[in-house]
Backbone as a printed PyTorch tensor [residue, N CA C, xyz], in Angstrom:
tensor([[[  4.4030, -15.1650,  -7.4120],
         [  4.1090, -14.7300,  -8.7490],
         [  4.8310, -13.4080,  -9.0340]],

        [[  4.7690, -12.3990,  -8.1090],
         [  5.2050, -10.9730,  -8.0350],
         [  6.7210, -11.5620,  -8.6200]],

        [[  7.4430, -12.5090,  -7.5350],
         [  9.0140, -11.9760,  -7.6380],
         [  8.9890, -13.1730,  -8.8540]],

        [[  8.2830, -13.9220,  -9.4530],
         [  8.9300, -14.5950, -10.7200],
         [  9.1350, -13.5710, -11.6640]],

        [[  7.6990, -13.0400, -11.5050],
         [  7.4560, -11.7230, -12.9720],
         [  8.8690, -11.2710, -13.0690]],

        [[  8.7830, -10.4390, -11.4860],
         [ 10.1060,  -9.3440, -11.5780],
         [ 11.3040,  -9.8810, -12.0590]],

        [[ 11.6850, -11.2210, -11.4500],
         [ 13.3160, -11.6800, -12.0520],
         [ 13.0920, -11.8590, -14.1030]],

        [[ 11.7250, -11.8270, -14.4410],
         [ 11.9570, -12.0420, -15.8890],
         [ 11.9360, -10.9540, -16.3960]],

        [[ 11.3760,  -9.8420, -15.7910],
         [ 11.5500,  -8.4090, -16.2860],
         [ 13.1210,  -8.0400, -16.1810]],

        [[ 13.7010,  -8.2100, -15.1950],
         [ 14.6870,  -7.9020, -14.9900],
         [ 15.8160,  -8.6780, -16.0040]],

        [[ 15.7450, -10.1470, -16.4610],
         [ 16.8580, -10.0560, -17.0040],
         [ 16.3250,  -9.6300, -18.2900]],

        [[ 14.8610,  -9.6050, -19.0400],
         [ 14.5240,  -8.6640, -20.3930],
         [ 15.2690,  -7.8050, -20.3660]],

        [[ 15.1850,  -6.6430, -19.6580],
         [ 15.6310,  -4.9360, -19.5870],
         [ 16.7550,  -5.1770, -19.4540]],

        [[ 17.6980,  -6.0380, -18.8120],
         [ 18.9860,  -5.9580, -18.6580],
         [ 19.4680,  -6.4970, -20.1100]],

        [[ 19.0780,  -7.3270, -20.5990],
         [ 19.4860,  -8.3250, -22.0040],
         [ 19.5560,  -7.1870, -23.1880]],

        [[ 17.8420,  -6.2940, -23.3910],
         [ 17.9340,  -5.3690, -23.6310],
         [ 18.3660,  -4.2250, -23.9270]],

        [[ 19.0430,  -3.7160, -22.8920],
         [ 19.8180,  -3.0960, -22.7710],
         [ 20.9820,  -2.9840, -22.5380]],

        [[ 21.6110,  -4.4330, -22.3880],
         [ 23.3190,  -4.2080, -21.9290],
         [ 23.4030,  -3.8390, -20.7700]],

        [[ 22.7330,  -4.2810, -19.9630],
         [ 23.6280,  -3.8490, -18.4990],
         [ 22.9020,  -5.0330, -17.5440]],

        [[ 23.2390,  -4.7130, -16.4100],
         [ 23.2800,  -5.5420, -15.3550],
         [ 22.9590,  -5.1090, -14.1850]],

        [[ 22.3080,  -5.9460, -12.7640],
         [ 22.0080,  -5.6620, -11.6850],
         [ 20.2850,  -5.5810, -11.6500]],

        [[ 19.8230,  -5.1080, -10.4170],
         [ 18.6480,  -5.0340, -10.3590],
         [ 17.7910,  -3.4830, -10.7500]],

        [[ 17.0090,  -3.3700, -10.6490],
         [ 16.2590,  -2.4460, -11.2230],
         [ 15.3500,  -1.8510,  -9.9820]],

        [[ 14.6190,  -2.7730,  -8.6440],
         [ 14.5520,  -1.7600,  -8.4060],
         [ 14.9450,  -2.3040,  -6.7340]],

        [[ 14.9210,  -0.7300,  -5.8780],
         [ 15.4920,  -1.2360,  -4.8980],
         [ 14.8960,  -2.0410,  -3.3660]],

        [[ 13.5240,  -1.9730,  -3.3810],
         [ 12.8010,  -2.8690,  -2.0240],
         [ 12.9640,  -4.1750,  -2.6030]],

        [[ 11.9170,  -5.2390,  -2.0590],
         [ 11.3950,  -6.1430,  -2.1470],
         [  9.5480,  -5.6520,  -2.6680]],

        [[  8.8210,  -6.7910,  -3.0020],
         [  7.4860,  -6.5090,  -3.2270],
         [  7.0470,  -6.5260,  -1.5770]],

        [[  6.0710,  -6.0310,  -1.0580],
         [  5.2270,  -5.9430,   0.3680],
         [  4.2320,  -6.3650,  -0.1880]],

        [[  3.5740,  -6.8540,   1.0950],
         [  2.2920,  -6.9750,   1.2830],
         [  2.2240,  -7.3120,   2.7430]],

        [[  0.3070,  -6.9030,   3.3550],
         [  0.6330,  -7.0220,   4.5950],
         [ -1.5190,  -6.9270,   4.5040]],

        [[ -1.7240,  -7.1980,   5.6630],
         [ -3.3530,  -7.4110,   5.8910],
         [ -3.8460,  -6.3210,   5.9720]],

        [[ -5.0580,  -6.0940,   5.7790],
         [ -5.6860,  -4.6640,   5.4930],
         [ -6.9200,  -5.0290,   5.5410]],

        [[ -7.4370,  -4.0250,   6.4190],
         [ -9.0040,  -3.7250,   6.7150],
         [ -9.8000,  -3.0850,   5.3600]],

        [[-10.6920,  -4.2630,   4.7570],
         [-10.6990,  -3.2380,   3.1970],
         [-12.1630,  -2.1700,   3.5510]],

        [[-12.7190,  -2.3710,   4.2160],
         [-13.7400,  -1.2680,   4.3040],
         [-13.1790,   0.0600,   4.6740]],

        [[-12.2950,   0.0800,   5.5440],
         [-11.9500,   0.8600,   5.9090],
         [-10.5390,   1.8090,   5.1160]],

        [[ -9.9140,   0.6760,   4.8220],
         [ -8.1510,   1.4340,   4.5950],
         [ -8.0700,   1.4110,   2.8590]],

        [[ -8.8280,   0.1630,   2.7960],
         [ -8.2740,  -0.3480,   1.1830],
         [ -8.0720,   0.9510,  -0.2610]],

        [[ -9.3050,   1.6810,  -0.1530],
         [ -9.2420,   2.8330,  -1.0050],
         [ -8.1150,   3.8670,  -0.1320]],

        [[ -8.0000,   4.2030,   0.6310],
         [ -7.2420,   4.8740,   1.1870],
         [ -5.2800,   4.5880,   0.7760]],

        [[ -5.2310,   3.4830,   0.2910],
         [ -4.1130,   2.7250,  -0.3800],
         [ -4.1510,   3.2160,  -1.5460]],

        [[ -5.1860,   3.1730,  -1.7500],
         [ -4.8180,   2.9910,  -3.2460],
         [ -4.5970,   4.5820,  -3.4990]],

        [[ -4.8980,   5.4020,  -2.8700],
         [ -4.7940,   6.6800,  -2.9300],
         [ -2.8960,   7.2200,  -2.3850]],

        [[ -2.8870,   6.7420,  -1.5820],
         [ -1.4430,   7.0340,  -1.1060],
         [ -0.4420,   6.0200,  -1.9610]],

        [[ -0.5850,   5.0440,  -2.3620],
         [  0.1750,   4.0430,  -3.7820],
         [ -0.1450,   5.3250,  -4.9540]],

        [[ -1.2630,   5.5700,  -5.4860],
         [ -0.8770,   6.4070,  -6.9750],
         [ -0.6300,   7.9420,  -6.4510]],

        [[ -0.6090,   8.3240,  -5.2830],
         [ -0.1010,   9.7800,  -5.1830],
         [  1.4860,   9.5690,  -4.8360]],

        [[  1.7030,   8.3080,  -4.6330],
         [  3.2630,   8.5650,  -4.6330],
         [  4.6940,   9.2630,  -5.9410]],

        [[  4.0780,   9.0920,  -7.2720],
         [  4.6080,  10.0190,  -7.7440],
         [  4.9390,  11.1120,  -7.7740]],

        [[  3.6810,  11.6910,  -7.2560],
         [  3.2020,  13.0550,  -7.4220],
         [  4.0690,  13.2540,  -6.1060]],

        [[  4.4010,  12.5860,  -4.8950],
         [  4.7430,  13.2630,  -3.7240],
         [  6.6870,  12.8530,  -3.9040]],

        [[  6.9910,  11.9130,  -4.8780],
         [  8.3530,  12.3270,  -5.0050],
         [  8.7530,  13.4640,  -6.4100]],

        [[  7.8710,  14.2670,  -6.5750],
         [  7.9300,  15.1480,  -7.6220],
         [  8.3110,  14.7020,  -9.2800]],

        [[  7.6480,  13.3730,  -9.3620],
         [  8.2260,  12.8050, -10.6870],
         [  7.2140,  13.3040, -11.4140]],

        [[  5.8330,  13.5130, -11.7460],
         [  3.9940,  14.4480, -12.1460],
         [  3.5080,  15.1660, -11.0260]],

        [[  3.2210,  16.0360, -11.2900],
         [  2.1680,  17.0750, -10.7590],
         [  0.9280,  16.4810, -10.8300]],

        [[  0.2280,  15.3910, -11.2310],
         [ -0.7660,  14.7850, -11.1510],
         [ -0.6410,  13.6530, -11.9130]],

        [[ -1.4250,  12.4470, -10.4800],
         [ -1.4220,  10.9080, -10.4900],
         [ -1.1880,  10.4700, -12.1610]],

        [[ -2.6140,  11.2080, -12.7750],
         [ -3.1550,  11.1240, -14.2710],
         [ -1.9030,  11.1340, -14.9030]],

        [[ -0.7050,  11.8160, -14.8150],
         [  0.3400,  11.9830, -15.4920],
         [  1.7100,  10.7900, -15.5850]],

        [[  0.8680,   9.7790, -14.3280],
         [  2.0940,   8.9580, -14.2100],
         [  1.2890,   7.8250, -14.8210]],

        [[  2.0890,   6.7800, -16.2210],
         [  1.5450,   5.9810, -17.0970],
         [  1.5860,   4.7600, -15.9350]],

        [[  2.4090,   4.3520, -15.0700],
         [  2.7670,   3.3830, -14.5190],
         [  1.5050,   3.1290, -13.2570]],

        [[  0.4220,   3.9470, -13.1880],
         [ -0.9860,   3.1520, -12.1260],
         [ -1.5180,   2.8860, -12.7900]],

        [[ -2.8430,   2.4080, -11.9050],
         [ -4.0660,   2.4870, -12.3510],
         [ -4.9870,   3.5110, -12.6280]],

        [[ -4.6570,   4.8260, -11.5360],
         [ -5.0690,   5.9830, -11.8850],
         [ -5.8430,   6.1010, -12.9810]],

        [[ -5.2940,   5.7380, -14.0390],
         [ -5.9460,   6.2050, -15.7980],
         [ -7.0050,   5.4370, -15.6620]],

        [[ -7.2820,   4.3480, -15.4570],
         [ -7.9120,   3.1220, -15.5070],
         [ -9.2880,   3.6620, -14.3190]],

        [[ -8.8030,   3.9290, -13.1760],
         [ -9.9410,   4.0650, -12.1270],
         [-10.8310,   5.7130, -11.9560]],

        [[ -9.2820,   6.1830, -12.5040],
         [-10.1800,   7.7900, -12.2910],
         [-10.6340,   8.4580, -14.0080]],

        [[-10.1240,   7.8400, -14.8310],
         [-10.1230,   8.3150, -16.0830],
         [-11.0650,   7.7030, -17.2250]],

        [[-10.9960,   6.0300, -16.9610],
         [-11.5780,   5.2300, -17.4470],
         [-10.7230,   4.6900, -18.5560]],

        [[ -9.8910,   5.2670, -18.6930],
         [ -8.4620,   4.1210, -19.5180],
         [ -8.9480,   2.2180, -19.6820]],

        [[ -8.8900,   1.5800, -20.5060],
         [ -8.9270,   0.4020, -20.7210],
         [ -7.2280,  -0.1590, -20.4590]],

        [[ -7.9450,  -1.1700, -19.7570],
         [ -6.7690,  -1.6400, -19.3100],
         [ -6.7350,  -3.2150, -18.8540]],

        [[ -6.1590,  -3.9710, -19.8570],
         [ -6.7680,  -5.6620, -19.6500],
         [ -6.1710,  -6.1260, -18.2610]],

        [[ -5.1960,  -5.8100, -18.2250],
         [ -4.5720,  -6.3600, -16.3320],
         [ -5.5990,  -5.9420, -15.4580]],

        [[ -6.2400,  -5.2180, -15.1170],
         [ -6.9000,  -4.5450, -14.4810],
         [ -8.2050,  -5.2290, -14.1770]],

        [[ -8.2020,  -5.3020, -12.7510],
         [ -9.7360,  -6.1800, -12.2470],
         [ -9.9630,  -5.1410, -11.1830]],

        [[-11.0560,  -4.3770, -11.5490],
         [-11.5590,  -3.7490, -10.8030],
         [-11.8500,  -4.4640,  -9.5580]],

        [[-11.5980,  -3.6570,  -8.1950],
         [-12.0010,  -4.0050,  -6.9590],
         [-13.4170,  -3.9810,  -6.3080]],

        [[-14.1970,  -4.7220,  -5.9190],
         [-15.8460,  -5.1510,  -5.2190],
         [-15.9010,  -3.2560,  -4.7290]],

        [[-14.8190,  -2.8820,  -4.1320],
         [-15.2920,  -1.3180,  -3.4250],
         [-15.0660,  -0.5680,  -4.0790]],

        [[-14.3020,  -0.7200,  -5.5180],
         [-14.0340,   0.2510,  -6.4020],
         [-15.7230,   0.5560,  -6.9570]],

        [[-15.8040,  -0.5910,  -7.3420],
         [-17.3930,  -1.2460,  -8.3120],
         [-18.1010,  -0.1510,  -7.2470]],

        [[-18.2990,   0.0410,  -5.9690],
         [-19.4120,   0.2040,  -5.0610],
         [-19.4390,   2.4160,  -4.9120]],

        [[-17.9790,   2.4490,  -5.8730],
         [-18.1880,   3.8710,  -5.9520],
         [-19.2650,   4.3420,  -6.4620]],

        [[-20.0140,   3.8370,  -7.5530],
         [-21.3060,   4.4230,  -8.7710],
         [-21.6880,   3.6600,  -9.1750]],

        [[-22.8270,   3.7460,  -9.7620],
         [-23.5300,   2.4420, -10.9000],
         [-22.7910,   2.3320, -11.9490]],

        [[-22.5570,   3.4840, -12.6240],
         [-21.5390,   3.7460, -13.8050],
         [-19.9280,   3.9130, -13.7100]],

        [[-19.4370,   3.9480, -14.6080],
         [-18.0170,   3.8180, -14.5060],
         [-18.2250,   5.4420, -14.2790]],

        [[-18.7280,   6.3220, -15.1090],
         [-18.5630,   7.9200, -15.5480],
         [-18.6680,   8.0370, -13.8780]],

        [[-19.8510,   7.5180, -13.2530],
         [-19.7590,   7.8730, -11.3890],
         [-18.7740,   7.5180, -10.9410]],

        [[-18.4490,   6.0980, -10.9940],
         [-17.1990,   5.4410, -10.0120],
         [-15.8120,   6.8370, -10.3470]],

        [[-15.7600,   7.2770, -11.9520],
         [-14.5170,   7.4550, -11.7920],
         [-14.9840,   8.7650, -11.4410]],

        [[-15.7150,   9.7810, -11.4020],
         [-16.0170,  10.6330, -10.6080],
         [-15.4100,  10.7570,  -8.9660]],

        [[-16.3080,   9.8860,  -8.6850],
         [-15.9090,  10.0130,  -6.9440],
         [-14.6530,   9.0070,  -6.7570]],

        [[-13.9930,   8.8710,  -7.7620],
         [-12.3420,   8.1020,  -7.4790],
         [-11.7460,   9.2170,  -7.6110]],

        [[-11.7510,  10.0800,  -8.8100],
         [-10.7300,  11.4450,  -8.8670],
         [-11.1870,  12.1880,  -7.2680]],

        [[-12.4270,  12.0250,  -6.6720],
         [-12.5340,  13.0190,  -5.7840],
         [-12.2390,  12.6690,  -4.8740]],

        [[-11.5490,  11.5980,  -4.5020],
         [-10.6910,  10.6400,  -3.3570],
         [ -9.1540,  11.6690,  -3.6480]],

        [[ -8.9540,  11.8710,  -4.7110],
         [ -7.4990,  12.7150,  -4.5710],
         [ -7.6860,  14.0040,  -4.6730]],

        [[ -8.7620,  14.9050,  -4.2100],
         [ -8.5270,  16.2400,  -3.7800],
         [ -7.2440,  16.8090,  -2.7990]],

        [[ -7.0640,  15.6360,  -1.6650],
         [ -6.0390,  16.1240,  -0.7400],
         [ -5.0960,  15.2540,  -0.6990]],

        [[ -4.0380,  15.0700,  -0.2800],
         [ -2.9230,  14.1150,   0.1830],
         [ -3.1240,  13.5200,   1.0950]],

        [[ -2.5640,  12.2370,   0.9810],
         [ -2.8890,  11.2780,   2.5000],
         [ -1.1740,  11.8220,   3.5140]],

        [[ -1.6950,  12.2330,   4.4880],
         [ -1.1630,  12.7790,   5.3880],
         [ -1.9270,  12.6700,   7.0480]],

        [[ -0.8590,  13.0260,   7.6710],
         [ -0.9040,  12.7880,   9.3420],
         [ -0.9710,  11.3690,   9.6110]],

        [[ -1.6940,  10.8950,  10.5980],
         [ -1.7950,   9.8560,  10.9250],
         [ -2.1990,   8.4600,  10.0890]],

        [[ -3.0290,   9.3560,   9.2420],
         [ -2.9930,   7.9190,   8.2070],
         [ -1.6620,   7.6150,   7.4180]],

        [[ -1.2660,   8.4870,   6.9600],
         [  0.1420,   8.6260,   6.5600],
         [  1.3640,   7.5110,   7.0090]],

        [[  0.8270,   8.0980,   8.6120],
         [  2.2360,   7.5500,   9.4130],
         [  1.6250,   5.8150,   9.8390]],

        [[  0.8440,   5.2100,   9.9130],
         [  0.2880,   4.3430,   9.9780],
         [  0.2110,   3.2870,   8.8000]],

        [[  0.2760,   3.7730,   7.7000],
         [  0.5450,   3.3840,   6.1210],
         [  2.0080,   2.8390,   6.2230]],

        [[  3.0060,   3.9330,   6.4010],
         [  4.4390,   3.5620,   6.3960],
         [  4.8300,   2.7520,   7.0550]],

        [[  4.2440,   2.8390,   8.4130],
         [  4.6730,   1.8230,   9.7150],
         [  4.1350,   0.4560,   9.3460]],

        [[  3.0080,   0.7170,   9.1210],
         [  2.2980,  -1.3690,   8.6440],
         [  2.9900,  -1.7950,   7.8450]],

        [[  3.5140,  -0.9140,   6.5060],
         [  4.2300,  -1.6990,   5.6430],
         [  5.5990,  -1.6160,   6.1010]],

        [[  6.3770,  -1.3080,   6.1380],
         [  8.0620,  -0.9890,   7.0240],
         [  8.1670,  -2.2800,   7.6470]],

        [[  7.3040,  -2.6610,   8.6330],
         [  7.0780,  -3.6460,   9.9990],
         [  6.3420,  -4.6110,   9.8570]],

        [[  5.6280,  -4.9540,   8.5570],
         [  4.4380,  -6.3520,   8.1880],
         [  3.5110,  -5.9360,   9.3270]],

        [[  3.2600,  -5.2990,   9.6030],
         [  1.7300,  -5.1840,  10.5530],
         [  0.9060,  -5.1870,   9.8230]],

        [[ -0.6250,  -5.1500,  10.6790],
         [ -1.7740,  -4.9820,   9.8650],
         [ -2.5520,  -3.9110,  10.3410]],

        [[ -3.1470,  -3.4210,   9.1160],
         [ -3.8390,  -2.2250,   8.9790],
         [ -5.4050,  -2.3270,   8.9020]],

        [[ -5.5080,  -1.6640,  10.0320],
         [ -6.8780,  -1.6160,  10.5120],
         [ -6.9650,  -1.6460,  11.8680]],

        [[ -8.7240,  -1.3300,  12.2180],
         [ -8.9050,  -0.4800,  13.3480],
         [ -8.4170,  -1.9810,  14.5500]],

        [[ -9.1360,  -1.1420,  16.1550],
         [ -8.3120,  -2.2410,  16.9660],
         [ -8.7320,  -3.3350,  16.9430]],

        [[-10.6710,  -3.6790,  17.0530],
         [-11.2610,  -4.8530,  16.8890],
         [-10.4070,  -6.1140,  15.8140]],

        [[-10.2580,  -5.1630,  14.5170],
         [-10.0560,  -5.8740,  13.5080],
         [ -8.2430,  -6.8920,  13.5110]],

        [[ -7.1580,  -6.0430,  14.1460],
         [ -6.0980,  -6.4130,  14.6120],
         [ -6.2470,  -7.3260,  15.5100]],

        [[ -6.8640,  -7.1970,  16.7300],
         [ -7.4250,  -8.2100,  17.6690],
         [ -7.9240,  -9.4120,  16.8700]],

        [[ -8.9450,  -9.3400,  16.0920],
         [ -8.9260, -10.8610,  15.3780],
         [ -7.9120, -11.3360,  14.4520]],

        [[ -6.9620, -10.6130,  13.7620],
         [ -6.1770, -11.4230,  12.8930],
         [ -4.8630, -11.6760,  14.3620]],

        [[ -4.8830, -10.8580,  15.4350],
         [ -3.8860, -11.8950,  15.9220],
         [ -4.2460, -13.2920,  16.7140]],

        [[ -5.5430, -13.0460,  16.9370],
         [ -6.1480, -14.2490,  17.5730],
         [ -6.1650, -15.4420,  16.3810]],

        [[ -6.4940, -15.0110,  15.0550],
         [ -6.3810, -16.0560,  14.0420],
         [ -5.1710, -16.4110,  13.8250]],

        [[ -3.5060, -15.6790,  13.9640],
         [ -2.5080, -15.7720,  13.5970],
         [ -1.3300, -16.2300,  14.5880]],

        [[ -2.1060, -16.0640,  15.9090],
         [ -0.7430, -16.1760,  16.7940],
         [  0.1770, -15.4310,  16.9370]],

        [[  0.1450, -14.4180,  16.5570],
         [  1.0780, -13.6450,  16.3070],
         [  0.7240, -12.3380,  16.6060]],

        [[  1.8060, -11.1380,  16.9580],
         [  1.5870, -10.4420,  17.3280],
         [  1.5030,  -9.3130,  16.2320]],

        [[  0.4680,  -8.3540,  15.8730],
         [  0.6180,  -7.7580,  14.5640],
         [  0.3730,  -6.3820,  14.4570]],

        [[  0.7650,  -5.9280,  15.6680],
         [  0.9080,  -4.5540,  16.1790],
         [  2.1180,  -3.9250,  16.6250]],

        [[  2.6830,  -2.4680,  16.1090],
         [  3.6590,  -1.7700,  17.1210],
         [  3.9090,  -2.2740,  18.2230]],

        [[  4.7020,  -2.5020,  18.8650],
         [  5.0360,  -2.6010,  20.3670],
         [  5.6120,  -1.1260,  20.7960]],

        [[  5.5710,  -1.0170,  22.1600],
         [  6.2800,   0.3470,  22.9450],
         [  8.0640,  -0.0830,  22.3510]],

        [[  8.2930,   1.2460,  22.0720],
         [ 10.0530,   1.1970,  22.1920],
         [ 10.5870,   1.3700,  23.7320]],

        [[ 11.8680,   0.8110,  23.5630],
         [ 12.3100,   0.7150,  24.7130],
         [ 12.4200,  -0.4110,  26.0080]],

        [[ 13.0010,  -0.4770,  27.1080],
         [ 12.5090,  -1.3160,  27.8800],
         [ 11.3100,  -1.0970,  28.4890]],

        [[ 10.9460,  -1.9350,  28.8860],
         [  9.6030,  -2.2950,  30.2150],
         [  9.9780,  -1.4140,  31.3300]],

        [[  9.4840,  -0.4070,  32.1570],
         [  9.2240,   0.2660,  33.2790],
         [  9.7050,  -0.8100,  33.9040]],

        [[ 10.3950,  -0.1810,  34.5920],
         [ 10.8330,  -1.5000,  35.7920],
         [ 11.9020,  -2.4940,  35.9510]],

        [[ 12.1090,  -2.7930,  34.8350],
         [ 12.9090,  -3.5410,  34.1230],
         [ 14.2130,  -4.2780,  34.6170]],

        [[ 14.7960,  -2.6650,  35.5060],
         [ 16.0830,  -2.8210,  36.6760],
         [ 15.2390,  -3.7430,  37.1520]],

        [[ 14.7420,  -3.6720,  38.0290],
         [ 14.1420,  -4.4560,  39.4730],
         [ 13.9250,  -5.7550,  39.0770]],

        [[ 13.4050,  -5.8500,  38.2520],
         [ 12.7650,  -7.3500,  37.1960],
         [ 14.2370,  -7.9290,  37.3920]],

        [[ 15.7300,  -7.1890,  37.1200],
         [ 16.7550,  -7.8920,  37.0160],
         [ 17.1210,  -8.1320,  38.4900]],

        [[ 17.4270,  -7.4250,  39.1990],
         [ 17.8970,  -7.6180,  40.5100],
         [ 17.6930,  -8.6020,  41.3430]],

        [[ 16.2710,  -8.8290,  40.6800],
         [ 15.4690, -10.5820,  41.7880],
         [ 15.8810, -11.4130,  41.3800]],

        [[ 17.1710, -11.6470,  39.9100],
         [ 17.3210, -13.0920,  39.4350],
         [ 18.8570, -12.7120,  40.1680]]])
């Protein structure tokens, strides 16, 4: 659905405008996520990304999230609030309360670096239990591996 949208946006704006090529430069991601744990934590490091390539000084300032919608209360028909968004307040005036107060600080250190790496690499995000069952459900392996060779590795060769 993502990449139909995008190829029809793309030739609009291009038709539009007279020009050509793509617009933007990844692919769409997606990747598994522990939502008790990580899911708001996303959504916090997704709308502070403006703010951290210096395009607004605050989320609120960038038209292109949800931000307006979750911390502000903006109407917004695309918009389906999330089961843990809902579980911030009874009221929206609460939810968006303790949503603005999710961005007092920047997501940084280890959550940070753990964010970049799951998505970079299709891993999944979340604690170890929770990785342990999606690879047991998946077959697959859905964690970092060590860089480098295996300890030993010479010797491993020498016996063949």
């Amino acid at each position: 659905m993502m990449q139909s949208a995008g190829r029809r946006y793309v030739q609009y704006f291009n038709r539009s405008y007279k020009r050509s090529g793509t617009l933007w430069e990844g692919r769409f991601r997606s990747y598994l996520v522990q939502e008790e744990t990580y899911l708001l934590q996303l959504y916090r490091y997704i709308e502070l990304n403006p703010v951290r390539a210096g395009m607004v000084d605050n989320p609120a300032d960038y038209s292109w999230s949800s931000y307006q919608s979750n911390g502000l209360g903006k109407r917004a028909r695309l918009l389906t609030p999330h089961p843990l968004y809902l579980k911030l307040g009874k009221t929206g005036e609460e939810r968006q309360s303790h949503y603005r107060e999710l961005f007092r600080y920047q997501v940084e250190g280890k959550l940070l670096d753990d964010i970049r790496k799951t998505a970079n690499k299709g891993l999944v995000l979340g604690n170890e239990r929770f990785v342990e069952e999606a690879e047991a459900l998946t077959g697959q392996r859905l964690r970092a591996g060590q860089r480098g060779r295996r300890v030993g590795w010479r010797k491993m060769g020498d016996l063949v």
